[in-house]
Each structure stands twice: as structure tokens, then as C-alpha cells.
TORKOL-4160 file (C-alpha; in steps of 0.2 Angstrom, whole numbers, padded with zeros to 4 digits, m for minus):
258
<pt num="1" X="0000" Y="0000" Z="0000"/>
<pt num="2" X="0008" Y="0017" Z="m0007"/>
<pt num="3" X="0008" Y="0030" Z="0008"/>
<pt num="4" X="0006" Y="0046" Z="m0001"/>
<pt num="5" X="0005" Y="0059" Z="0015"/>
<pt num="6" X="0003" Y="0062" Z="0029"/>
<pt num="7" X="0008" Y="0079" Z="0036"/>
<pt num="8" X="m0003" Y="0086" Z="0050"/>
<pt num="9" X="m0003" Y="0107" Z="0050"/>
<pt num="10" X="m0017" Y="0116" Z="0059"/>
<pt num="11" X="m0026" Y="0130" Z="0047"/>
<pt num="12" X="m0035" Y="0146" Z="0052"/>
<pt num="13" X="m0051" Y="0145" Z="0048"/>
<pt num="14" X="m0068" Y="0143" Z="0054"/>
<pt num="15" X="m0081" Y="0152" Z="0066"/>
<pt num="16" X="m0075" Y="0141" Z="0080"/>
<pt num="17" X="m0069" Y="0150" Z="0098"/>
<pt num="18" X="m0051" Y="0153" Z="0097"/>
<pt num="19" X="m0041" Y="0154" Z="0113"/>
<pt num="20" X="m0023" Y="0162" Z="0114"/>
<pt num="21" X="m0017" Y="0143" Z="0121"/>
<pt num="22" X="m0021" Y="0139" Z="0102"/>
<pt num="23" X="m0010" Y="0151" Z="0094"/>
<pt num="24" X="0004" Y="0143" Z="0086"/>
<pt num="25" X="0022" Y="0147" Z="0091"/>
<pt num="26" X="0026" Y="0157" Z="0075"/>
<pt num="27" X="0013" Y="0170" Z="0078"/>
<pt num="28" X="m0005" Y="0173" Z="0079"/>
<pt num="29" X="m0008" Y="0173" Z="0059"/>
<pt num="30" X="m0013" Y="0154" Z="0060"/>
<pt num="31" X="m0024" Y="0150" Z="0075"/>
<pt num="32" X="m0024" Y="0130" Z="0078"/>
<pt num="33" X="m0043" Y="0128" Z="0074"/>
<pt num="34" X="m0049" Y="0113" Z="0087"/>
<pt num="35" X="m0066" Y="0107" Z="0088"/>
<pt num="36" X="m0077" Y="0113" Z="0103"/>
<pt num="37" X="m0080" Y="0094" Z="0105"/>
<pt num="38" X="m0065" Y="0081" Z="0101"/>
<pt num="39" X="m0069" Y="0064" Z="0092"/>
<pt num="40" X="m0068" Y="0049" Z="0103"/>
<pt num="41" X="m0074" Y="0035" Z="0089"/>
<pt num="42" X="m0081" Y="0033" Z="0073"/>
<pt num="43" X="m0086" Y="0016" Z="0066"/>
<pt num="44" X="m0091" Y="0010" Z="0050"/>
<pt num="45" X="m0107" Y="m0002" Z="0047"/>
<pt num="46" X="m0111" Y="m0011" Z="0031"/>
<pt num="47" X="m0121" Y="m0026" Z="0031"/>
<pt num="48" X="m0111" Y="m0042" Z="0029"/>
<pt num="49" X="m0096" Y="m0035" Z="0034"/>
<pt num="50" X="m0086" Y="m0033" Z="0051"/>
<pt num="51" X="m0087" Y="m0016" Z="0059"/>
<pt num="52" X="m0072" Y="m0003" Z="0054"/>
<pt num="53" X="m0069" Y="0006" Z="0070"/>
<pt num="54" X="m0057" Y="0021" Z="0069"/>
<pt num="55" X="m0049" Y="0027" Z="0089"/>
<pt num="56" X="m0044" Y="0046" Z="0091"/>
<pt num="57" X="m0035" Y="0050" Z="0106"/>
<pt num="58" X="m0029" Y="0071" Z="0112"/>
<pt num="59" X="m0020" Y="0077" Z="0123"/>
<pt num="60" X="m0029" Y="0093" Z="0129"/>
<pt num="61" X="m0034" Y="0098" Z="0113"/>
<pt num="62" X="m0021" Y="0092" Z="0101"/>
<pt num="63" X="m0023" Y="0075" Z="0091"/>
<pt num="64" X="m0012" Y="0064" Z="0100"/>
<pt num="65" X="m0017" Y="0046" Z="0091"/>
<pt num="66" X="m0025" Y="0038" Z="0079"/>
<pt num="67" X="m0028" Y="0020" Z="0076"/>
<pt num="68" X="m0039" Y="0007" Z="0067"/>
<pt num="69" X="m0042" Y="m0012" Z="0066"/>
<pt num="70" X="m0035" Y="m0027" Z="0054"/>
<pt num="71" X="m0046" Y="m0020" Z="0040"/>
<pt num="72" X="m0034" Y="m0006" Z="0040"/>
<pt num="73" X="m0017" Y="m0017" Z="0043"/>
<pt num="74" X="m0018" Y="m0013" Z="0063"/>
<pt num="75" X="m0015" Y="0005" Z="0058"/>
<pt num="76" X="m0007" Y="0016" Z="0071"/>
<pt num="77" X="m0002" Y="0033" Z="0070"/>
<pt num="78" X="0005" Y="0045" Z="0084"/>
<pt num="79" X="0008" Y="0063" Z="0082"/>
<pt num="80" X="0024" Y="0072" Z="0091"/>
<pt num="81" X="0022" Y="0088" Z="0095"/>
<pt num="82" X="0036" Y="0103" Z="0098"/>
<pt num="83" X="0023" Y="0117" Z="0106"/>
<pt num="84" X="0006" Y="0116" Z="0095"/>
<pt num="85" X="0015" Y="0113" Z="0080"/>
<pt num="86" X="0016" Y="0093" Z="0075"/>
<pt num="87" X="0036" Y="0091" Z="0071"/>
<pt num="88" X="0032" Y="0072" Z="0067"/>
<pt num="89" X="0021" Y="0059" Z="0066"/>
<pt num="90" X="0024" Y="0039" Z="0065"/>
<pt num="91" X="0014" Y="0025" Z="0057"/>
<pt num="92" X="0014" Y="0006" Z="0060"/>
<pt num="93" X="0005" Y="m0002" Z="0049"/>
<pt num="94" X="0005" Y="m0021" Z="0042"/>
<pt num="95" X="0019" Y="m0022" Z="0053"/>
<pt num="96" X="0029" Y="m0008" Z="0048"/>
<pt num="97" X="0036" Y="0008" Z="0055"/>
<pt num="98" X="0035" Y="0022" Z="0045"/>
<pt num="99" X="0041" Y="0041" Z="0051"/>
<pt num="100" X="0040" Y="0057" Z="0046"/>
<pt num="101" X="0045" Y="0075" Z="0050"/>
<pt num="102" X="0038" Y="0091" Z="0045"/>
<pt num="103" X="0046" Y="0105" Z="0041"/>
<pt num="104" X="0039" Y="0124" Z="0040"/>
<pt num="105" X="0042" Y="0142" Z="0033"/>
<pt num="106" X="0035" Y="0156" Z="0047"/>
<pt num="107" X="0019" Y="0146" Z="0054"/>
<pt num="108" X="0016" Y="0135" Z="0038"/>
<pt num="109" X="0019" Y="0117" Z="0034"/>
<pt num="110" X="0034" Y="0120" Z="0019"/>
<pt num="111" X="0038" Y="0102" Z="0017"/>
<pt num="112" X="0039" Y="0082" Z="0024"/>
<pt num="113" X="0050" Y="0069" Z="0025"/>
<pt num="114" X="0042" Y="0054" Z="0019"/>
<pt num="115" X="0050" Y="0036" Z="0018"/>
<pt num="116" X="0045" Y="0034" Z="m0001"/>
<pt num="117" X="0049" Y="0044" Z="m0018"/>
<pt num="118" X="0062" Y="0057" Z="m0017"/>
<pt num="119" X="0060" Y="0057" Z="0001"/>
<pt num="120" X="0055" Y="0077" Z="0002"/>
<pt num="121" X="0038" Y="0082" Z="m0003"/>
<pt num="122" X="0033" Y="0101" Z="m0004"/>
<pt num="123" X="0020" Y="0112" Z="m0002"/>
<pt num="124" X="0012" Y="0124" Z="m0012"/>
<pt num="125" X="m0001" Y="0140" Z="m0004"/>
<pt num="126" X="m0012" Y="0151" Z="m0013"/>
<pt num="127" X="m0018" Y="0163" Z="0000"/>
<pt num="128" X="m0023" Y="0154" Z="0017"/>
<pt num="129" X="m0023" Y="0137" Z="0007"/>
<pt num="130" X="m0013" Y="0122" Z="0002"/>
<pt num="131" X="m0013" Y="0123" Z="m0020"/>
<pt num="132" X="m0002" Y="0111" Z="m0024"/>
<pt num="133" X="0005" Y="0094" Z="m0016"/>
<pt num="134" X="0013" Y="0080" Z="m0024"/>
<pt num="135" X="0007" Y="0082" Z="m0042"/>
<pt num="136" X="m0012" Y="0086" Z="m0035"/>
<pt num="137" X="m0021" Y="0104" Z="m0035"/>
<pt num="138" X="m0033" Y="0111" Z="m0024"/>
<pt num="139" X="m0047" Y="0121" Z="m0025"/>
<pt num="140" X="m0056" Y="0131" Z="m0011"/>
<pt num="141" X="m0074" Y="0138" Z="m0005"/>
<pt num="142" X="m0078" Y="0145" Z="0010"/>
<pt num="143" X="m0063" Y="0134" Z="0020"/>
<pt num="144" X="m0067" Y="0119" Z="0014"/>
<pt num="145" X="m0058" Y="0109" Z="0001"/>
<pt num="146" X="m0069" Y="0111" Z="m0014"/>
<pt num="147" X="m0058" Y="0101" Z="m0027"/>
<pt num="148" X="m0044" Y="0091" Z="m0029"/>
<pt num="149" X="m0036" Y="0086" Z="m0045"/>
<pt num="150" X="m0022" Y="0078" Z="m0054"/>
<pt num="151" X="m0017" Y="0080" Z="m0073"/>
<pt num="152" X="m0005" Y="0065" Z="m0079"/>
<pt num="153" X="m0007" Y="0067" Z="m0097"/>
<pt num="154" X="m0016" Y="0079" Z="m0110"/>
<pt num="155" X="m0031" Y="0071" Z="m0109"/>
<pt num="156" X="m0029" Y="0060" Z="m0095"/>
<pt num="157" X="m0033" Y="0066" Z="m0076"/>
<pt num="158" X="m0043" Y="0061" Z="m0059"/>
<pt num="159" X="m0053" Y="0074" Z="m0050"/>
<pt num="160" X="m0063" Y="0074" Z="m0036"/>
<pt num="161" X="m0075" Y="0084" Z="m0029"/>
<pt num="162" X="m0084" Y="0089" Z="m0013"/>
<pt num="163" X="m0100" Y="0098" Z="m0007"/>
<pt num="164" X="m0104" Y="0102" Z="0011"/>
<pt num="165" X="m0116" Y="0105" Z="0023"/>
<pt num="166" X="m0116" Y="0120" Z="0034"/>
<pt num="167" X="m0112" Y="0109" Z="0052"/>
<pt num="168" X="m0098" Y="0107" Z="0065"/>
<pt num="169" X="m0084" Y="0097" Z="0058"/>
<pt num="170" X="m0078" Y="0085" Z="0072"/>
<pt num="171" X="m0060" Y="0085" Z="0065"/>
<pt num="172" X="m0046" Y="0099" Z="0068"/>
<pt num="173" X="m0043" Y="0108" Z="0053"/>
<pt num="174" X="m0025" Y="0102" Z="0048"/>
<pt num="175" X="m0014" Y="0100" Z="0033"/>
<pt num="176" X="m0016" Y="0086" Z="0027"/>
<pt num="177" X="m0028" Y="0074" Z="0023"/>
<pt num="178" X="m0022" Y="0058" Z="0035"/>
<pt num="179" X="m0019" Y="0048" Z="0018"/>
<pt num="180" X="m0013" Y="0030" Z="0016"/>
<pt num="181" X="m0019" Y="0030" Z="m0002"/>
<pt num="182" X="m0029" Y="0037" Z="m0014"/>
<pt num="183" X="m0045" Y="0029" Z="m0005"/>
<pt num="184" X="m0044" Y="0039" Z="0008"/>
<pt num="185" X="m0053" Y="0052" Z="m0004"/>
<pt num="186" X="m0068" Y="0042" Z="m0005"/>
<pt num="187" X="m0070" Y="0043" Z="0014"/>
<pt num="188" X="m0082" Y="0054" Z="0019"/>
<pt num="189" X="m0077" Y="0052" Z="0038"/>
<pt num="190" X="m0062" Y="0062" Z="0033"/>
<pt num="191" X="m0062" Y="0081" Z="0034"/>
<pt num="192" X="m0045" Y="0086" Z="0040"/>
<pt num="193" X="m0044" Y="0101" Z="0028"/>
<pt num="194" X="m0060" Y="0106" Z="0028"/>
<pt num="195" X="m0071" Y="0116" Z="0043"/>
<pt num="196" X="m0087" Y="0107" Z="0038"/>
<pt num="197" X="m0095" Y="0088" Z="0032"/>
<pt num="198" X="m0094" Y="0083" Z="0017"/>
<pt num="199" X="m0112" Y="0077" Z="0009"/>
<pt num="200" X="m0109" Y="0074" Z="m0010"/>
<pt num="201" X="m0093" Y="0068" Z="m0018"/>
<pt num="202" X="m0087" Y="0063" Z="m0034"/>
<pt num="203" X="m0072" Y="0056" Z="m0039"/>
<pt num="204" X="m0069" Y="0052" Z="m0059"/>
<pt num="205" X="m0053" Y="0046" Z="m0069"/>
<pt num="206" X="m0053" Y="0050" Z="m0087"/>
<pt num="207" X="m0041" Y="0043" Z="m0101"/>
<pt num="208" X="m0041" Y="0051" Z="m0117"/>
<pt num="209" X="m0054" Y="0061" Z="m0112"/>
<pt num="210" X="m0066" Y="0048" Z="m0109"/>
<pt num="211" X="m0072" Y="0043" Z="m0093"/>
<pt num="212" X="m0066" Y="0026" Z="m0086"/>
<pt num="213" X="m0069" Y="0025" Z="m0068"/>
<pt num="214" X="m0080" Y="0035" Z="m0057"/>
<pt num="215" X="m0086" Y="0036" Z="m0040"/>
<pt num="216" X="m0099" Y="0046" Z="m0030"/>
<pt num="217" X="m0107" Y="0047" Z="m0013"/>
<pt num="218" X="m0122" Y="0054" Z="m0005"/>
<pt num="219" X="m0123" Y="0058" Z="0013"/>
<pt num="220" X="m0137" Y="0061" Z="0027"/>
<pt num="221" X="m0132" Y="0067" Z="0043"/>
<pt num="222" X="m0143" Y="0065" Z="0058"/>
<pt num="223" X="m0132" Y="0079" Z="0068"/>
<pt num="224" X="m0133" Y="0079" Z="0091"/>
<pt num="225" X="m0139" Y="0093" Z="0101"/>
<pt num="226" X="m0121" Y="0105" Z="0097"/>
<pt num="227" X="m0121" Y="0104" Z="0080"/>
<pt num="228" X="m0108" Y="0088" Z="0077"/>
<pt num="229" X="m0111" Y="0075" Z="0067"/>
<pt num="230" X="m0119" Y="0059" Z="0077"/>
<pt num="231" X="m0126" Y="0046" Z="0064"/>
<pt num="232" X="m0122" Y="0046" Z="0044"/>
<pt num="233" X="m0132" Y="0035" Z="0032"/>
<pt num="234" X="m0120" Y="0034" Z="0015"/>
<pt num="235" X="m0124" Y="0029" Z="m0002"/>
<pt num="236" X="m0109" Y="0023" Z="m0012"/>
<pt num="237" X="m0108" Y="0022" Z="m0032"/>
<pt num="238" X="m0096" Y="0014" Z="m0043"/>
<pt num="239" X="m0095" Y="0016" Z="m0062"/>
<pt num="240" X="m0086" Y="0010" Z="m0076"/>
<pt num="241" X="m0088" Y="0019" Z="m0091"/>
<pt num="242" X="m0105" Y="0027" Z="m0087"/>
<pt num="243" X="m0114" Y="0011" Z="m0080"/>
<pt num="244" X="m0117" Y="0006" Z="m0063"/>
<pt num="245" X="m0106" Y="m0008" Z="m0057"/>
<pt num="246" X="m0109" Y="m0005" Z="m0038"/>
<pt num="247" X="m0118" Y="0001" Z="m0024"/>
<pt num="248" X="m0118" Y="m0001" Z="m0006"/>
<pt num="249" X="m0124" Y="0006" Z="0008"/>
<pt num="250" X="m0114" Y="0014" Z="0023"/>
<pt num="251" X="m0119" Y="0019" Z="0041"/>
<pt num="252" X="m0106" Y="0029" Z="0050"/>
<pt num="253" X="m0108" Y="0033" Z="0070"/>
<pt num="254" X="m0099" Y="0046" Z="0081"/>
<pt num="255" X="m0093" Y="0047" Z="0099"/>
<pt num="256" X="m0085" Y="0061" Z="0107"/>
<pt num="257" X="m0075" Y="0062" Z="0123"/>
<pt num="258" X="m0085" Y="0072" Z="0138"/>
């Protein structure tokens, strides 16, 4: 399994309270955004499968751990800190170790070292926003990650794309999306980048300007009494060249320490 990032930056952005213990140690440009209320547990039902059961751990209110079951390889990431700023992070998963180290420019992530490639991989910002990582580009509305695509030839490139609702996200807000691979897209669960849920994705690949692959999700969230997501009913669609080949159904639940 190809680990294409994982680099964990706090952004600035959202209508969440900010306290000065949240300010970054490069300044108070880019407040660490944390959620009113910090994820305990998410698990994923589908009928006829096991449970997926993801495990979030903090300390105060930074994202100490996080760690999922054998459907995930016995995935296990923790987070070092040096003040708020995350200066590494290591995975072990299927038994290996992987580490990584971030480095920044003023209060922003600049690059990682990862254990794969050329060993570095760079940032790119466009205002308060990642643009470019790793051969993908980003798109933006209203803090949250609107679109992400990746141009391999002329007329051959993947994009995905997001809508949201107007809720409480119960992620921090931090560069970058925890990926492992590129499925990590098609989670809805994960909205590290963005301040709220995501409610309709899309993902397509296209070769020779013609649609091969595509993907997309519906979401319905029954949200608790703060705002937060506590139940998701998912609907799942997969395409290959225009017809449906797939669908399955997805029920997502959240837990939240007190």
C-alpha cells in the first residue's frame, strides 16, 4: 500500500472559539482551529461485513493518536508535538514503521520527509490554502476543500470533488488529509482540511478524455444537540464507463469524549 502523506498542519479558519493557548508558536496569523467537542470514535457499518472502527486519542486539545483495526493493517499513527506545531508523526501499519518529519516556513507546513519517492515532498499556498501537493491541486470555497485534481497526461486526469453542509466538523482543521492512499478520498469520515462535512462527492478518472472510472457518494447526517455530526447514512456508487457496477450502503456513527 503506497503512503502518499501524511503531514498534520493546523489552518485558520472557521467560526469556532479561538483561545490564545491555540496560537501557534510562529505568531498569531494561523490560530490552531480545534473542535469545541474532540472525536472519541467513529465506526463504520455495512451489512455483511465486520465493523471498521477508527480510535482518536488528544491530549488537551491536540490529536495525540490515531488507530484502526485489521481491515486497516492494525493502523497506528501517533503525532509528536514541539509546542502546538506537530514536528512528526509515526505509522505502523501491516507491521511496519513508517516516520515522518515536517518542516515549515514562518507558521506554515513548507515540506515532509516521507520514507517513499524522493524522500521530500513540498507544499504549495495560494492565500490561506494548500494549492499544490505531490502532483495534486486544490481548490477552495468557504474553507473547505472544494476540489482536488491531478493531470497525468493531456487528456488523462482524476478529480474529485466535494459539497458540504453548513455543520460542525468534528475534525481539527489540519494539513493534510491523513492519507494512506488514494481511497482515503472516498471517505467521507475524513475532513481534516475542511471546517465542515462533506455530503456529495465525486471522484472520476478520465483517459483520453473519456471517462473510465468514477465514483460518488451521498450523505445524510442526523447531527446531536451542538451541531456535530452523530449518525451518517452513506450511499456509495461505482462506475465503469458510465454504467453502474456497484452500490452499497454505509452507516457511520460518532462518539465524542466528555
Amino acid at each position: 500500500m503506497m503512503i502518499l502523506a501524511c503531514a498534520a498542519l493546523f489552518s485558520a479558519c472557521g467560526e469556532k472559539d479561538i483561545t490564545p493557548a491555540d496560537t501557534p508558536s510562529g505568531g498569531e496569523e494561523n490560530p490552531v482551529e480545534t473542535p469545541s467537542k474532540r472525536v472519541k470514535q467513529i465506526v463504520l457499518s455495512q451489512e455483511g461485513s465486520n465493523d471498521k472502527v477508527w480510535d482518536f486519542a488528544w491530549e488537551g486539545n491536540l490529536l495525540k493518536s490515531i488507530s484502526a483495526g485489521s481491515e486497516f493493517g492494525n493502523l497506528n499513527i501517533v503525532y509528536s508535538y514541539e509546542g502546538l506545531r506537530p514536528s512528526s508523526s509515526q505509522w505502523v501499519m501491516y507491521g511496519d514503521t513508517y516516520n515522518y518529519s515536517y518542516q515549515y516556513e514562518g507558521d506554515r507546513l513548507s515540506s515532509q520527509n516521507v520514507p517513499y519517492g524522493d524522500g521530500v515532498v513540498h507544499y504549495t499556498y495560494l492565500g490561506g490554502h494548500v494549492s499544490e501537493l505531490n502532483g495534486y491541486k486544490f481548490e477552495w470555497e468557504n474553507d473547505n476543500l472544494a476540489k482536488i485534481r491531478k493531470e497525468d497526461y493531456e487528456q488523462d486526469f482524476s478529480e474529485y470533488t466535494f459539497v458540504y453542509d453548513g455543520k460542525n466538523s468534528p475534525f481539527p482543521q489540519m494539513y493534510g488529509v491523513e492519507w494512506i492512499n488514494e481511497d482515503f478520498f472516498h471517505e467521507p469520515v475524513w475532513g481534516f482540511w475542511s471546517k465542515n462535512n462533506v455530503i456529495h462527492y465525486e471522484g472520476k478518472s478520465v483517459e483520453q478524455a473519456q471517462t473510465r472510472r468514477a465514483k460518488t457518494m451521498d450523505v445524510e447526517f442526523t447531527y446531536d444537540e451542538d451541531g456535530y455530526p452523530a449518525r451518517a447514512s452513506v450511499t456509495e456508487k461505482d462506475f465503469d464507463r458510465n454504467e453502474l457496477i456497484r452500490e452499497k450502503h454505509i452507516t457511520i456513527s460518532y462518539s465524542y469524549y466528555d
